[in-house]
N, C-alpha and C positions, 0 to 999 in steps of 0.2 A: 699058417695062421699066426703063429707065434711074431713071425717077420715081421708080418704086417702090421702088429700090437706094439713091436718093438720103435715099427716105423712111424706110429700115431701117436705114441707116449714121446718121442724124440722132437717131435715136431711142432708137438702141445706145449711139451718144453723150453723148445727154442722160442715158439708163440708169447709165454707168459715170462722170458728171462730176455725179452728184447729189450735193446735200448730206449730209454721212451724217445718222443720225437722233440727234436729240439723246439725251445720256443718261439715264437714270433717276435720280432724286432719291432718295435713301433718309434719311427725317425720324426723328429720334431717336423712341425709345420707352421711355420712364423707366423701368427695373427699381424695382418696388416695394418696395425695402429700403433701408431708411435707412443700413446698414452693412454693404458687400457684401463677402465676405471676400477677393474678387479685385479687379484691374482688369487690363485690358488695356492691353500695354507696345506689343507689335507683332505684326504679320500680315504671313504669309508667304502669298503665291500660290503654291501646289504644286502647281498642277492641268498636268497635260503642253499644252506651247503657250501656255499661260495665253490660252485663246480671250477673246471678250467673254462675260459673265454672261449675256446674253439674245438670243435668235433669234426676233424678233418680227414678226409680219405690219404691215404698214403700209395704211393707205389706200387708199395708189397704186398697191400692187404685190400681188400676186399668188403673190410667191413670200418669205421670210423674210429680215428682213435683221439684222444684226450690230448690239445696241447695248449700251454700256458703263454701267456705273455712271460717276458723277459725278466726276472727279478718277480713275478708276480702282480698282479692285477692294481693293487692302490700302488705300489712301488712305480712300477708303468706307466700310471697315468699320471702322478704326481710328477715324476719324472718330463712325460713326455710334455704336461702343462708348464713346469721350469722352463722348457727350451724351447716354447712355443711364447713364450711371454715375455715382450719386454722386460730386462731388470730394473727398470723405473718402476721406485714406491707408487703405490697404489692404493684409492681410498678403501676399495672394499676387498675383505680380504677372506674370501669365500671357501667353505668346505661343499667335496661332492662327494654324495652319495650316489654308489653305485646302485640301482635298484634292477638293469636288468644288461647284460652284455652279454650276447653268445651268436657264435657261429655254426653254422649248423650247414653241413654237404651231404649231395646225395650225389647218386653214379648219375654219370650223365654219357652220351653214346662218344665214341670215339677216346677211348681215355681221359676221358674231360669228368671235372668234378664242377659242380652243382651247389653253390654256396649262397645262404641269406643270411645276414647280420641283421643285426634287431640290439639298437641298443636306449637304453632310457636314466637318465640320469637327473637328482634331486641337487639343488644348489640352494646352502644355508650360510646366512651370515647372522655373526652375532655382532648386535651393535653396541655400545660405549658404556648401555646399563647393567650388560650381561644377559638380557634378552637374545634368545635366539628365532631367528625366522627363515623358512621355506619363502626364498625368493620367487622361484620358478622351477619349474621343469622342463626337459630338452630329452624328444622325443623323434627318432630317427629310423632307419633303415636301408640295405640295400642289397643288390643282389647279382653277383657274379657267374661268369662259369672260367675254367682254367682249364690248362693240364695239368696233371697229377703230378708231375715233376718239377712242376714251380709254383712255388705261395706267393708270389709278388701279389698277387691280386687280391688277396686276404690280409694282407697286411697294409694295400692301399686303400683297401676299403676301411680298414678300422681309421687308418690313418685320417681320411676324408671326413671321416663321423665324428672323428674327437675334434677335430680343425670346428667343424661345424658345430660341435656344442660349445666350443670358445668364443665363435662369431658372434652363434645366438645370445650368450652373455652378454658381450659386448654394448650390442643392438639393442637388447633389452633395459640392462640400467641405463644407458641413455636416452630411454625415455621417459623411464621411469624415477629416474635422481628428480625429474620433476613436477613431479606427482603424487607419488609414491610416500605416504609418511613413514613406512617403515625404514626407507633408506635416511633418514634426519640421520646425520651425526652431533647434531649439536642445535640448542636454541639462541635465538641472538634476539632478546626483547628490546622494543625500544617505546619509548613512552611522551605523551603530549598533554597535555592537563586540557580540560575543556574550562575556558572562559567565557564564551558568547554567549549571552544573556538572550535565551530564545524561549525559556518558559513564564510561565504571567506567574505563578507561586513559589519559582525557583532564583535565590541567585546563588552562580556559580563564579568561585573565589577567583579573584583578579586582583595582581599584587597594585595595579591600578586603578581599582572600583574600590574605596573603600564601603563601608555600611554605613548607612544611614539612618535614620529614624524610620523613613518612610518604608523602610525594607520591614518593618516591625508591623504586621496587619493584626495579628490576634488580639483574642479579648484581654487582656488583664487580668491577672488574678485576683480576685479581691481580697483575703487574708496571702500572709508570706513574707518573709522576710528579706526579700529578692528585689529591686527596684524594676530590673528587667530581665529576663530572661533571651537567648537566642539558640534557636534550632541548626543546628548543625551536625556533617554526618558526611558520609565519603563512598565513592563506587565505583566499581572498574569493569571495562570492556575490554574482551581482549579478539584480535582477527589474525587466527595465524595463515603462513601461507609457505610452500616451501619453495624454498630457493636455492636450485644447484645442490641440495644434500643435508642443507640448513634449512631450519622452520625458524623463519621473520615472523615475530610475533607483537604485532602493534599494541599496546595498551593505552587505553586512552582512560584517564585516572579523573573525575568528576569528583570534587569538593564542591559541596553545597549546603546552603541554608535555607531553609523553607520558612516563607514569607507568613503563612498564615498560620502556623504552628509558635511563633516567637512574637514577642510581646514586650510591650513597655509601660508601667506603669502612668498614673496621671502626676503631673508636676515633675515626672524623674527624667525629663529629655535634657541632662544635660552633654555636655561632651565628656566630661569626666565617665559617666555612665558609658555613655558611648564609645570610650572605647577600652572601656572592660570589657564589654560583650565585641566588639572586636579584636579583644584578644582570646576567647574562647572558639572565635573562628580562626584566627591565624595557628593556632592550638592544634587543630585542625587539619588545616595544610601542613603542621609541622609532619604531623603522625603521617601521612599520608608521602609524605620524603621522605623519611623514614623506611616504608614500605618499599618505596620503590628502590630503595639502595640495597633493601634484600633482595630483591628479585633479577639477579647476576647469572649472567650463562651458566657460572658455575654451577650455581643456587637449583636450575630447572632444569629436568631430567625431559628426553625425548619420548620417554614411555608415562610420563604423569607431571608435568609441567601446571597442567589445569590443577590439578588438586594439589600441588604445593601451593599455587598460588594464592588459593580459595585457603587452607590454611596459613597462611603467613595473612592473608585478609583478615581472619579470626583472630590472630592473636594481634594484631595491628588495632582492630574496635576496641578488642578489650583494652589495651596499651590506652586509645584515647580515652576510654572513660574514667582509665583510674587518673589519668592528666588532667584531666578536667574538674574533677573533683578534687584533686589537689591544690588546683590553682582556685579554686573556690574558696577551698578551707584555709589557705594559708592569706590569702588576698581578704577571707571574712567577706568574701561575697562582694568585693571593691570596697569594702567600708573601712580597711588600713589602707590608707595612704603609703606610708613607706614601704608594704609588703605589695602593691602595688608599684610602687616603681621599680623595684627590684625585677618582678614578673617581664614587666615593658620591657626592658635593657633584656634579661634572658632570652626573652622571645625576639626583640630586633635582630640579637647577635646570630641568633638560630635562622632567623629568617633571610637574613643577609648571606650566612653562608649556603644555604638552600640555593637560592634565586642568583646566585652566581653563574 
């Protein structure tokens, strides 16, 4: 009895003071693209416990034992993602989250082991605002049998799974770089002023249509110390669209004067008058250049470009009205002559370098 205690304790022994088993090797697998739109920066092990990757029958034993990838699971794959990736820069420069990778063996008849791999992986990138996004996920599987005396099979399986969660990246931002606005790296505005005279109450500023009398429909005021007054005011359209990683973003900028809103008194049509209230329209397209010289790739962010914009429009109205009221007070409503020409010359030189 004794022996036998002695021979069960020795062998319990030997059982929990074995060498563990060595890790599995994972050998790069070259993505066959010469220019892959990603690379892998880093990999996070998310899985609860972070266990070992593989529970594999051994030779000697009977029942499955724990073993690791090579250096460890993000080491591994980051690893094996290097030497699988072109060293060409790359636009997007992705982290993967491990969310589920294990091997899992049972007996199988003839010394043969019985393995499924099951592996599921998160891919995030952050873009240029510090914004981070879940691009996608890559979901996979597969399932072996071997001898117990060689792992090749386990190792070309993971092998095959990882090749294939770099393909599916691949294949996916290229379809998605144009579509996709989460992938913008950047905004590129570009802008067209509308001029075509297509409303019957609207004209729209044309460095070639000046104002005329006729554009003046409203009633008159009849008290006021104003000869004439002119309605003017400014609007923006924008159509983004992405292109290859970039969001094209058309703006189409609307200076206008509303015909039946603006007025001329009686006896006051002369040209002098005329073109004071032409210069609270050109006043107008000033501010309006102005705007658009803020609104610089720099300037617009990929995660809120719309509401910089709509802000920089806000403080752009306000900018014209205290302009306009300026050019009132100082001009005395066109009734100084000399602070009037002063105005003209300010505004041609502005307009001039504008319309260049």
């Amino acid at each position: 009895m004794l022996a036998f205690l002695f021979t069960f304790f020795f062998s319990l022994q030997r059982l929990l003071t074995a060498a563990p088993e060595k890790p599995l090797v994972l050998q790069a697998a070259p993505l066959p693209v010469a220019n892959p739109l990603f690379s892998v920066g880093a990999v996070r092990d998310e899985r609860p416990g972070r266990p070992a990757v593989a529970w594999l029958l051994t030779p000697t034993s009977a029942m499955v034992q724990p073993v690791e990838l090579q250096g460890g699971t993000e080491a591994a794959l980051r690893q094996f993602a290097a030497r699988s990736l072109p060293a060409a820069s790359a636009r997007y420069r992705v982290t993967v989250r491990v969310l589920e990778c294990r091997v899992q063996e049972v007996a199988a008849a003839n010394r043969q082991a019985a393995g499924q791999l099951t592996v599921r992986l998160a891919f995030d990138w952050q873009n240029p605002e510090g914004r981070t996004h879940t691009l996608t996920e890559y979901r996979s599987g597969a399932r072996y049998q071997r001898p117990l005396t060689d792992r090749t099979a386990v190792e070309a399986a993971l092998q095959q799974n990882l090749q294939g969660a770099l393909r599916y990246l691949q294949q996916w931002l290229t379809k998605a770089v144009k579509q996709d606005a989460r992938l913008a790296t950047a905004v590129r505005p570009t802008f067209s002023y509308d001029i075509h005279q297509t409303e019957q109450d609207t004209v729209f500023y044309d460095p070639n249509r000046p104002l005329t009398w006729a554009d003046f429909t409203g009633s008159p005021r009849s008290k006021g110390k104003y000869a004439a007054a002119v309605y003017s005011s400014f609007a923006y359209q924008g159509w983004p669209r992405l292109n290859n990683g970039v969001i094209d973003l058309n703006i189409r900028l609307k200076v206008f004067m509303v015909r039946s809103s603006s007025w001329v008194a009686p006896e006051q049509r002369t040209a002098y008058n005329l073109n004071h209230e032409q210069r609270h329209f050109d006043i107008t397209r000033l501010i309006v250049e102005r705007y658009r010289r803020k609104a610089t790739p720099d300037s617009l962010t990929v995660d809120d470009f719309n509401s910089i914009l709509g802000w920089q429009y806000l403080k752009s109205f306000t900018e014209m009205n205290h302009l306009q009221d300026q050019y009132d007070q100082e001009t005395h409503g066109g009734t100084d002559a000399a602070a009037q020409q002063r105005w003209n010359r300010r505004i041609d030189a502005e307009l001039a370098a504008a319309l260049r």
